[in-house]
VEXTI-198642 format. One record per residue: y, z, x of N, C-alpha, C in turn; residue in three letters. Coordinates in pm, whole numbers, plus 50000, padded with zeros to 5 digits. Each point is the difference from the previous one (the first is absolute). Layout:
<rs>
YZXYZXYZXala;...
</rs>
This chain:
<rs>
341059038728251499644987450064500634988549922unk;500564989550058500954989749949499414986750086unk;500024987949860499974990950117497994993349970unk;500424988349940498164994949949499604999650144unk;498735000450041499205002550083498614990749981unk;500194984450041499074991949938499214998350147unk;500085011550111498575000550050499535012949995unk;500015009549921499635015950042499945004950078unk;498785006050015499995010450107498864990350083unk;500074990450070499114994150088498985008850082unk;500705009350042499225011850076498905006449994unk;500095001849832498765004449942499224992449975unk;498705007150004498364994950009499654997949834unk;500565001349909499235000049869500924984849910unk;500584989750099500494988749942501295007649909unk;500565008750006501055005949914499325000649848unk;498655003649958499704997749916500335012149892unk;499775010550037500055017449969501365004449999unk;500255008649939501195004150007500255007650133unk;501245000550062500045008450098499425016549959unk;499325010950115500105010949981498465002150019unk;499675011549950498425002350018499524993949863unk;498264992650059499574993049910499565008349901unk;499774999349851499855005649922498324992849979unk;499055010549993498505000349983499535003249915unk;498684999249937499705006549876498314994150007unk;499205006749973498555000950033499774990249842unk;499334991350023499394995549834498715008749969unk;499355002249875499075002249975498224995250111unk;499445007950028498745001150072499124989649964unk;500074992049855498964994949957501534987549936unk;499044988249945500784992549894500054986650086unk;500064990149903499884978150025501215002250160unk;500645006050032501075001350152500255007450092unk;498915007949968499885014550055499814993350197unk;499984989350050500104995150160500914999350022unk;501414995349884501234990850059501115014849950unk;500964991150050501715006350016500384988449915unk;501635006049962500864996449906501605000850074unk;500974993549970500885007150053501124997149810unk;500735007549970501264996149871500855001350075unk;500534987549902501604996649979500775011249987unk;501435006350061500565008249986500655001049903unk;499344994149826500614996649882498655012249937unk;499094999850043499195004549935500105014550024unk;499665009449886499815016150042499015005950060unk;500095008450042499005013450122500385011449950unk;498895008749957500425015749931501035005850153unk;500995002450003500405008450054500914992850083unk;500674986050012500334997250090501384988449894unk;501524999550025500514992150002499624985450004unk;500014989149874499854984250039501554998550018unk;499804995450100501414993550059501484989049947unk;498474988649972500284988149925501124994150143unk;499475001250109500794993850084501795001250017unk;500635013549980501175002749985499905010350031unk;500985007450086499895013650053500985011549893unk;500554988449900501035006349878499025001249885unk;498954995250033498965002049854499015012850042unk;500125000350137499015008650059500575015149970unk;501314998150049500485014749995500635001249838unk;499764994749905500534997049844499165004649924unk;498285003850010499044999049951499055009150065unk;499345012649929499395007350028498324995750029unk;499355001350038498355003250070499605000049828unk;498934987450027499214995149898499145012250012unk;499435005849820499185011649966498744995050010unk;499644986849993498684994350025499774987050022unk;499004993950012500204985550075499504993349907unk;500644986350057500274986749874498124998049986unk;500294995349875498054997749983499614993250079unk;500184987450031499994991450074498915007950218unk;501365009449964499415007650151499105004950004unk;499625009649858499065008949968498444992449985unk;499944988549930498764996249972499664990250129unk;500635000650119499734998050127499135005550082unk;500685012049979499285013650057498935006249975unk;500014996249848498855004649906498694990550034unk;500434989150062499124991050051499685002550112unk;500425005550049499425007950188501044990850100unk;501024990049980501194996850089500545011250060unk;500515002550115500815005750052501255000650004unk;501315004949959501544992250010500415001850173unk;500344993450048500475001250109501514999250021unk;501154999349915500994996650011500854993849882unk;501335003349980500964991749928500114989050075unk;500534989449960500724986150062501154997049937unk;500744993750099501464999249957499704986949902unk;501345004349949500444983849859501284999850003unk;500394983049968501474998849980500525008249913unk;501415001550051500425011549949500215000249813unk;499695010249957499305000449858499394992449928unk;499824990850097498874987849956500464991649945unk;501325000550018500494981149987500474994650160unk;498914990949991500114991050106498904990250006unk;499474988950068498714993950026499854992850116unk;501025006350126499544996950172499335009050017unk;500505011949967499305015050121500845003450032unk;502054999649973500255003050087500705015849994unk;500255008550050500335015649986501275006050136unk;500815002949883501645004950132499945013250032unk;499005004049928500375013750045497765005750109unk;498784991049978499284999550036499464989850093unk;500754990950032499714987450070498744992849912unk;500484985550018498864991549973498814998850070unk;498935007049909498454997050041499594991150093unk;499564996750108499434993450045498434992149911unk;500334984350045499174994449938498404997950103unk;498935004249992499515000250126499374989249998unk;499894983849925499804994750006501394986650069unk;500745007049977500904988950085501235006849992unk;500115013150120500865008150040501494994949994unk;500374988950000501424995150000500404993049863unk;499215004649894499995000049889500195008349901unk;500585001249838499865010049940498975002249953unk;499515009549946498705005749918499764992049854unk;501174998349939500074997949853500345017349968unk;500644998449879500095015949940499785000249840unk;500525012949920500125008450057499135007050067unk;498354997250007499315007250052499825000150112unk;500994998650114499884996450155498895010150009unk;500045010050006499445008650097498614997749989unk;499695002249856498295001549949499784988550087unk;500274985549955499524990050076499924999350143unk;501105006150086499594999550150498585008550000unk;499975013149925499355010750038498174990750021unk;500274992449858498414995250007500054987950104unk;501254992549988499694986850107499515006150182unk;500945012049998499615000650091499015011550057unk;499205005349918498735003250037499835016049981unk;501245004649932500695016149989498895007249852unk;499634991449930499585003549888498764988249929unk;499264998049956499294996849920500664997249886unk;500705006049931500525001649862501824999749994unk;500384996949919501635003849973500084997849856unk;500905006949928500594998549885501734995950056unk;500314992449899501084991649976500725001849818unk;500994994549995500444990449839500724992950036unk;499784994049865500764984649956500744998249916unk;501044999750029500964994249840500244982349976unk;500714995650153499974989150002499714995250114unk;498895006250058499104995150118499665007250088unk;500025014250011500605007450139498135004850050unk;498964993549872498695004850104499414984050050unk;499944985349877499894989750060500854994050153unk;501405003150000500774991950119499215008150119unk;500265011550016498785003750095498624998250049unk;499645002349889498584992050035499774984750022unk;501024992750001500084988350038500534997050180unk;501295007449999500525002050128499035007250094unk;499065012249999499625007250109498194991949981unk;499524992049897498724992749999498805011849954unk;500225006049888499245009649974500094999549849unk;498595004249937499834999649910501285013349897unk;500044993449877501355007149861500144992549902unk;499695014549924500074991249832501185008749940unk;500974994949922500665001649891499055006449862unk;499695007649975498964996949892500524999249822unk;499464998949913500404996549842500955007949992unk;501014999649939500865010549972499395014249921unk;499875007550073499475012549930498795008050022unk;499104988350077498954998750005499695015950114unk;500674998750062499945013850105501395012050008unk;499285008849936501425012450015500724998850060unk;501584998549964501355004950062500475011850000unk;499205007749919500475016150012499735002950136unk;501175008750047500745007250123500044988850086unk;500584984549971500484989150074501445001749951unk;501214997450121501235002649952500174985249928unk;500104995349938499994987149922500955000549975unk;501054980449973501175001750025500374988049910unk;498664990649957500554992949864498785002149911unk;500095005149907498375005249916499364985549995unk;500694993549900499114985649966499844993850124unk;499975000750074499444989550157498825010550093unk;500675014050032499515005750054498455002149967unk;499284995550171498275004849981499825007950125unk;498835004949994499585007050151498924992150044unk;499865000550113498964987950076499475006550117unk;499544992550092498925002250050500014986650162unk;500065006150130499514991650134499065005350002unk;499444991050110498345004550054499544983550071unk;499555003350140499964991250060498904994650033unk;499374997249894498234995649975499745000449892unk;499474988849970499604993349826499025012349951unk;499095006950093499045003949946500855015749960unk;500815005250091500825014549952500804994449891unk;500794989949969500924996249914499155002149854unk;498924994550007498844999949843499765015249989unk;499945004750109499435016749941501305006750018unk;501065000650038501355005549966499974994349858unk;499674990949891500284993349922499245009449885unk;498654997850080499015008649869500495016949972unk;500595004150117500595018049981501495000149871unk;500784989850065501694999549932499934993849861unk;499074990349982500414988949875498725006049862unk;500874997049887499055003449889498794995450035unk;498625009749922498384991949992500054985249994unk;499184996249975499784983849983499454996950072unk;499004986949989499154988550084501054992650022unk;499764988950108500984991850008499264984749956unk;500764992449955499554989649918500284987850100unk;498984992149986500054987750097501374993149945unk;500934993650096500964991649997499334986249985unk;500404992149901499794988849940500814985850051unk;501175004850056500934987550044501135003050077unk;500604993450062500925001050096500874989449933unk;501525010949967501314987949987500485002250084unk;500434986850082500635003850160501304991349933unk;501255010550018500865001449989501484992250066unk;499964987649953500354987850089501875004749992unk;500345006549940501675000649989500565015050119unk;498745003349978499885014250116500034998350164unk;498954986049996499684993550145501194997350029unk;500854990349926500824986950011501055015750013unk;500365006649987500935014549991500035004050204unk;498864996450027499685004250144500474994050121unk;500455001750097499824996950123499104988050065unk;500434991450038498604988250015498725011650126unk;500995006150091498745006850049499005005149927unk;500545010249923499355010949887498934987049944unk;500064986849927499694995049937498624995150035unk;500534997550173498594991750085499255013150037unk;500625010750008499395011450044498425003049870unk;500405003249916499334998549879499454988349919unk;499924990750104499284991649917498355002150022unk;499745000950102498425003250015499605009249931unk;500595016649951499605009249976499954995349823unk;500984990849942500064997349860498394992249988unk;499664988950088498714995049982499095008349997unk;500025010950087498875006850035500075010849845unk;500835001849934499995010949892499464993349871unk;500584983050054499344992849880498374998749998unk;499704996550104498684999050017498805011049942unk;500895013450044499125012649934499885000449839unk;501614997550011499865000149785499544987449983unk;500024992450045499044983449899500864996649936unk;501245000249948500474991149915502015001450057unk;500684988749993501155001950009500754996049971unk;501294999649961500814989349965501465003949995unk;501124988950037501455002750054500445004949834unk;500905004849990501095002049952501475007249993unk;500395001349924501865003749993500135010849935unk;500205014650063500025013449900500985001249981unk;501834995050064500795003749886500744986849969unk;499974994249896500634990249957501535002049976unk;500535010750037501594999649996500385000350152unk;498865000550084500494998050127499905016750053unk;498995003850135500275009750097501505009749952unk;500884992750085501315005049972500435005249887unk;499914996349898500125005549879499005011049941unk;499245002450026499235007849981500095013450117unk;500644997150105500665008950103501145006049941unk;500804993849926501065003349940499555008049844unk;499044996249970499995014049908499265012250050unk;499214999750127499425010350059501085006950001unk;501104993250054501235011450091500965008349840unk;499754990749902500995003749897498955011649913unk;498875003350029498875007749943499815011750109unk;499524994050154499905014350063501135009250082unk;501274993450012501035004450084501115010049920unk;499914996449812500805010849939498905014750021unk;498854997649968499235011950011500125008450118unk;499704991050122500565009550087501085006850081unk;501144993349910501425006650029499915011949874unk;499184999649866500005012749897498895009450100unk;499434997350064498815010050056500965011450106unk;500974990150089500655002250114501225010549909unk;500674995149931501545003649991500405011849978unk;499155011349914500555011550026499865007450107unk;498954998750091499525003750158501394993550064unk;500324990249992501214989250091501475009349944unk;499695001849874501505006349939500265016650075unk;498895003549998499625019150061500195002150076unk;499714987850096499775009350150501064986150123unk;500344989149950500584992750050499384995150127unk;498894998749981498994999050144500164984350130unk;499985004550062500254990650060498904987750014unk;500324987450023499434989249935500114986750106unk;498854991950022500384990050071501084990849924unk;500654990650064500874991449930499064991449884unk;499164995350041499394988749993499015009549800unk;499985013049991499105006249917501045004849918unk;501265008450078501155005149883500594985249953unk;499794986850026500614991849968499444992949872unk;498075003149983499364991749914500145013149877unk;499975012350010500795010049878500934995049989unk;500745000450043501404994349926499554988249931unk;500204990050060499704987849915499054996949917unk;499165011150000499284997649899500515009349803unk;500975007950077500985000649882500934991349868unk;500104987150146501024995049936499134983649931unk;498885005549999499214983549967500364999049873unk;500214985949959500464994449883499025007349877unk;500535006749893498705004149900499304984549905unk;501044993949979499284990049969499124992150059unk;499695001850092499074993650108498845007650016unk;499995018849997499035007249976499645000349910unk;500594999149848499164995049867499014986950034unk;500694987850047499034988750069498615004749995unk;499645007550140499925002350096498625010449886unk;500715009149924498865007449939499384991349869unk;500694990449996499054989549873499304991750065unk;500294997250094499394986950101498155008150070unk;500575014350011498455007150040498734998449930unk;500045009349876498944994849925499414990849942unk;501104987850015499404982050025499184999150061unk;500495001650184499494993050065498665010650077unk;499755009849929498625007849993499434993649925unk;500224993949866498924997049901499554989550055unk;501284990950079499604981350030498915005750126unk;500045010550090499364999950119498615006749951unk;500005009249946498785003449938498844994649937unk;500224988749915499954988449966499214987750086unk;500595001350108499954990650103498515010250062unk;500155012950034499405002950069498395006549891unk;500034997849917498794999249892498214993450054unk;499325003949995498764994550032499915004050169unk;500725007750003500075007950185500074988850061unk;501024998750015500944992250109500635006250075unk;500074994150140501375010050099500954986550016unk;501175006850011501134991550093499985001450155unk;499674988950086500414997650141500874995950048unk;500915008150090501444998750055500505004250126unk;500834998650054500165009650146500605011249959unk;499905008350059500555010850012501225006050038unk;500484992550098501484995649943500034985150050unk;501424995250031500264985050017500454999050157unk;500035013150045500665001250142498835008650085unk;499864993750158499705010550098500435010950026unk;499485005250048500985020150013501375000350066unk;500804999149970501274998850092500405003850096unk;500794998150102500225006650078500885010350006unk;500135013650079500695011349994501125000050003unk;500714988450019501465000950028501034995049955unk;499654996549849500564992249861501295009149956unk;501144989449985501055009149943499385005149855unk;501185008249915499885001749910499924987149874unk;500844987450075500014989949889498704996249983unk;499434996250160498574993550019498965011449923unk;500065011950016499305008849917500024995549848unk;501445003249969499784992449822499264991049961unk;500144987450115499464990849940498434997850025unk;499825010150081498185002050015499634999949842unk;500765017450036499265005249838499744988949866unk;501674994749980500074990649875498834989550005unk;499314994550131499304987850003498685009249974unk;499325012050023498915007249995500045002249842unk;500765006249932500094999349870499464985949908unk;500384991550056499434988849920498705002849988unk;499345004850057498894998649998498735014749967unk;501235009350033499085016149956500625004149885unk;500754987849916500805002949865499114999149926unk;498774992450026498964989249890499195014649956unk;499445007750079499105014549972501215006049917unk;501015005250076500445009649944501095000049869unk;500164988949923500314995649885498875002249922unk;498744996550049498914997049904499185015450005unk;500575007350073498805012050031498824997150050unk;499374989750075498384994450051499825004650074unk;499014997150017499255010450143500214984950112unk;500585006650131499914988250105499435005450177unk;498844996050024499465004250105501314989650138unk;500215004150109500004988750130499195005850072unk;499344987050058498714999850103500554993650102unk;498885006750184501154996550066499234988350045unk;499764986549912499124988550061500734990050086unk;500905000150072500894986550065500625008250088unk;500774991350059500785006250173500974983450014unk;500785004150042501354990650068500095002350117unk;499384992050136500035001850073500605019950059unk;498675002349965499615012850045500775013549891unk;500764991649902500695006649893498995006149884unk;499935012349916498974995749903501224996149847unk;498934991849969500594995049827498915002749915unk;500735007049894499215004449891499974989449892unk;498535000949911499734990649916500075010849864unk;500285000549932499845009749848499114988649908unk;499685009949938499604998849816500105012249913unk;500704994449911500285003849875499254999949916unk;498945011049939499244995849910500935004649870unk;498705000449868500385002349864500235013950043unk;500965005049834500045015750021498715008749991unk;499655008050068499185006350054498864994950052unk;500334989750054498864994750071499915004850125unk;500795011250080500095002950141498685001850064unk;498575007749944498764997650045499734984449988unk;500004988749962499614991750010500944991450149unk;501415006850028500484992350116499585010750146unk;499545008449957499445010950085498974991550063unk;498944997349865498894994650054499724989350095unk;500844987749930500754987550100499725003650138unk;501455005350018499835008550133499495001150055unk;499155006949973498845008250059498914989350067unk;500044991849906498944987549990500224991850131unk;501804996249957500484989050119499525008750132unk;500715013550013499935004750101498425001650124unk;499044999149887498624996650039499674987150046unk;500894992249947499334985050077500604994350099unk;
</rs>
């Protein structure tokens, strides 16, 4: 099959969410905190017995049938979830529309002439549109927030580490997390209490609403979220503007790319060298170039990190969250060249660079709509505060 395919398979009834073929099932445990709901994974994640794909039909046939399944799947099940299915992902999971040449792009079922966000297209249609209760996703540099912003459903990024990546095909270590859809505040908190270390969650103390993040946005995005920023202030009681990167968005985009894009051309390259697999333009193009990035700029880039963790950490002391959009753009439409694609991504980065430099935990909630669009609102709490943005959640979602 040749040739991107940015409406799929329209035909089918499951939003193109699943991989083509027979659905893959799996009974959860009888008892356990999920033992009502379904799940569907990312085709990044493992299944005892079954090929992860990673969205490439050269990785599929490259790579033998996982001996057991990623933890992540297992303590699902162990919870009484059901799996109902793989879901497709951009192909090896660099991308952040949804979009797939060799699986077609997901349908968004919240605004069908739209992309999903990626890489987790699929999980996210699966829950937006009513296929699952549950999805697992990851994130390196956005691929479970842009979704959950685009399809209006709850996704967290969580702390770096905070939830097993074992048997996740992971593709930049230092960025890479596993996460979590679910399309109700109240499943999102108890998907939360099964996946994330013990802990109480600790009342949030203040809201920094994130004025260089706003001003980063779309005037829609901006008016879209302005009610939902009052209304988040109101719950936490206390708020106040400020500026999280003082070298400027952009620059701080620019060391994301000089930190997570060599990693995942070292993750990719002997698989790319072996088997010569075939590759969208737009994915064999960011391996390559991510070869040839200046090293002096990736030294930058790795001194500039553990700065601007200490300055944000710092900031986020006495449990504080950061409030921001989720990205700076509405969901795009399906029919973006490749340039207009680039420049999605580069403008979304400004803004899903801020977590994944710092390792934080960042929930998007789906509180706002653009004329009938949904826009996601995030927070960023301290590191390991993810039960405390769980809780939020949960809270807003009640009132």
């Amino acid at each position: 099959m040749t040739g991107f395919r940015p409406d799929g398979d329209l035909a089918r009834d499951d939003f193109g969410a699943f991989l083509p073929g027979p659905r893959l099932r799996i009974g959860g445990a009888s008892s356990g905190a999920l033992v009502d709901l379904t799940f569907a994974a990312k085709d990044l994640f493992d299944v005892a017995g079954c090929v992860s794909g990673c969205g490439n039909p050269d990785w599929a046939a490259s790579h033998a049938p996982a001996t057991r399944s990623a933890v992540v799947v297992a303590q699902l099940l162990a919870a009484g979830a059901s799996l109902i299915g793989k879901t497709v992902t951009d192909e090896i999971s660099l991308g952040l529309l949804g979009r797939n040449r060799y699986f077609g792009a997901p349908i968004n079922p919240r605004a069908p002439d739209r992309y999903t966000g990626g890489s987790s297209s699929g999980s996210a249609a699966a829950v937006a549109g009513g296929f699952s209760e549950i999805a697992l996703g990851s994130d390196s540099g956005g691929s479970m927030r842009v979704p959950a912003s685009f399809c209006g459903i709850y996704g967290i990024r969580p702390t770096h580490g905070a939830i097993s990546v074992e048997g996740l095909m992971t593709q930049s270590p230092s960025f890479d997390t596993a996460g979590f859809f679910a399309g109700t505040c109240e499943i999102f908190a108890r998907v939360g209490d099964v996946l994330l270390p013990p802990g109480e969650a600790a009342k949030i103390e203040e809201l920094l609403i994130a004025d260089d993040a706003f001003a980063a946005a779309d005037p829609e995005v901006r008016e879209a979220l302005r009610p939902a920023v009052e209304r988040v202030t109101r719950v936490v009681g206390a708020g106040r503007a400020i500026v999280v990167a003082e070298e400027g968005l952009r620059a701080w985009n620019a060391h994301h790319v000089h930190l997570q894009h060599p990693e995942f051309a070292e993750t990719f390259a002997r698989w790319v060298d072996a088997v010569d697999p075939r590759l969208s333009y737009d994915v064999a193009a960011a391996i390559a170039n991510a070869h040839r990035l200046p090293a002096e700029a990736c030294r930058d880039a790795q001194a500039f990190r553990p700065k601007v963790r200490a300055r944000i950490d710092a900031l986020l002391a006495g449990r504080r969250v950061i409030c921001l959009p989720t990205t700076p753009i509405l969901p795009p439409m399906r029919d973006l060249t490749l340039a207009e694609t680039a420049a999605a991504g580069e403008r979304i980065v400004d803004l899903t660079c801020i977590a994944g430099l710092t390792g934080l935990p960042q929930v998007s909630l789906p509180l706002a709509e653009f004329e009938g669009l949904p826009v996601g609102l995030s927070l960023v709490g301290w590191r390991g505060g993810d039960r405390a943005l769980l809780a939020l959640a949960e809270r807003l979602g009640r009132t």
